[in-house]
C-alpha positions in Angstrom: -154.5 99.9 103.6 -153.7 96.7 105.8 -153.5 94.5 103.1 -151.2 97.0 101.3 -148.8 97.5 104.3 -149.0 93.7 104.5 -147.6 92.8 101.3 -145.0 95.5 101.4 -143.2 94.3 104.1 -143.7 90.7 103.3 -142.2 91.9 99.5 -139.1 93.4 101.9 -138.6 90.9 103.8 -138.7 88.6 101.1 -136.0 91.0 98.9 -133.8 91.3 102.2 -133.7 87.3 102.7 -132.8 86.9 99.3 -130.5 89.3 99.5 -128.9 87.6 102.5 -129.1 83.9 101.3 -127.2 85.6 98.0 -124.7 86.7 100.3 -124.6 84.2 102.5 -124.8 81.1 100.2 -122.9 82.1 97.2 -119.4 81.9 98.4 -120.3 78.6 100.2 -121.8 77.1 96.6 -119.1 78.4 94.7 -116.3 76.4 96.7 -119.1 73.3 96.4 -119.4 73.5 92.6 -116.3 70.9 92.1 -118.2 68.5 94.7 -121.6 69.0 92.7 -120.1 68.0 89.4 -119.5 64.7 91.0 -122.4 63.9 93.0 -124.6 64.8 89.9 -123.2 62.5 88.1 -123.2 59.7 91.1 -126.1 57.1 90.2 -126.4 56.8 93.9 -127.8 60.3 94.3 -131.2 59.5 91.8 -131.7 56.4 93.8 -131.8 58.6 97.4 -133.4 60.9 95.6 -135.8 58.5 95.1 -136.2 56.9 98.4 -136.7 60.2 99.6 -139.4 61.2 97.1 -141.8 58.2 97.1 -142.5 57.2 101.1 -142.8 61.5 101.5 -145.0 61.4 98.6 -147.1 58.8 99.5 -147.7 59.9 103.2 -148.4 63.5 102.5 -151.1 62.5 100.0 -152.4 59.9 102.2 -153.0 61.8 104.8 -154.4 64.6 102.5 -156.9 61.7 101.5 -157.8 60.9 105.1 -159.1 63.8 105.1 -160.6 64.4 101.6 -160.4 62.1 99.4 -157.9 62.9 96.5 -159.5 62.8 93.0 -157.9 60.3 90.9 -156.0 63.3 88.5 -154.0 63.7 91.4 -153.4 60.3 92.2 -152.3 59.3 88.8 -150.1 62.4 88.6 -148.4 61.2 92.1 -147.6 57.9 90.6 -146.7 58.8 87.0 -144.2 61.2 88.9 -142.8 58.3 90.8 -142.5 55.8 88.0 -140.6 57.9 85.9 -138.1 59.2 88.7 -137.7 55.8 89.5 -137.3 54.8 85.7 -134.6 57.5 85.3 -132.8 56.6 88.3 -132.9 52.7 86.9 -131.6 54.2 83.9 -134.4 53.0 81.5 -134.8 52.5 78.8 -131.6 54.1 78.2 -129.4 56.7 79.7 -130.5 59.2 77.4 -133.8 59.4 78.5 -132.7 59.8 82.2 -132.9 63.7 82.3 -136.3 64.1 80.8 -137.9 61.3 82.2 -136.3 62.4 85.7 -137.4 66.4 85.4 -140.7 65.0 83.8 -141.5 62.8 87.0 -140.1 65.6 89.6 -142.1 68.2 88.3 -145.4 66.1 88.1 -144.9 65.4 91.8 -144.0 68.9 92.9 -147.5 70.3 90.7 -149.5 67.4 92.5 -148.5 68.7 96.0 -149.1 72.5 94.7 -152.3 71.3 94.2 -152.8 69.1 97.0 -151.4 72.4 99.2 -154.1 75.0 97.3 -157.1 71.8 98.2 -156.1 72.1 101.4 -155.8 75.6 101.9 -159.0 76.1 99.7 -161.4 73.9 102.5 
């Protein structure tokens, strides 16, 4: 009965944020929208972007290794995910390629922390 009572208010809470982020947020992106037009098509942003993703990427999964070390799926997923948001924000091989190669790479590195998150939580 806990565990139900438990999940039914976490489920409302998580509805009323929503709810209040929707609220909250949507008039605020609206008004953004002309703003994120440009910036998306800025090649500055892919390269913060970048510089973001690989030193917080490589810390988080070595100091998930510190701790136990990472087996080498994980390792090669991290790095594949890097290499190709870093390809896409170089632009190569061609521009064309930039999308895939760019959603490709970010959502390698965001399943490799979901699974370096669930290996952590699992021990």
């Amino acid at each position: 009965m806990k565990t139900t009572n438990a999940l039914l208010d976490a489920g409302a809470i998580a509805l009323s944020s929503l709810c209040l982020l929707h609220c909250l947020a949507l008039p605020l992106l609206a008004a953004a929208l002309p703003l994120m037009g440009v910036w998306a098509e800025a090649e500055w942003v892919h390269i913060v972007f970048v510089a973001i993703a690989a030193p917080t990427t490589g810390f988080a999964l070595w100091r998930a290794h510190r701790k136990q070390p990472l087996p080498a799926a994980a390792i090669i997923s991290a790095t594949a995910g890097l290499l190709l948001l870093l390809a896409g924000a170089a632009g190569w091989p061609s521009h064309e390629a930039e999308t895939p190669m760019t959603v490709t790479g970010s959502l390698l590195l965001a399943s490799t922390h979901i699974w370096n998150a669930w290996r952590r939580h699992r021990h």
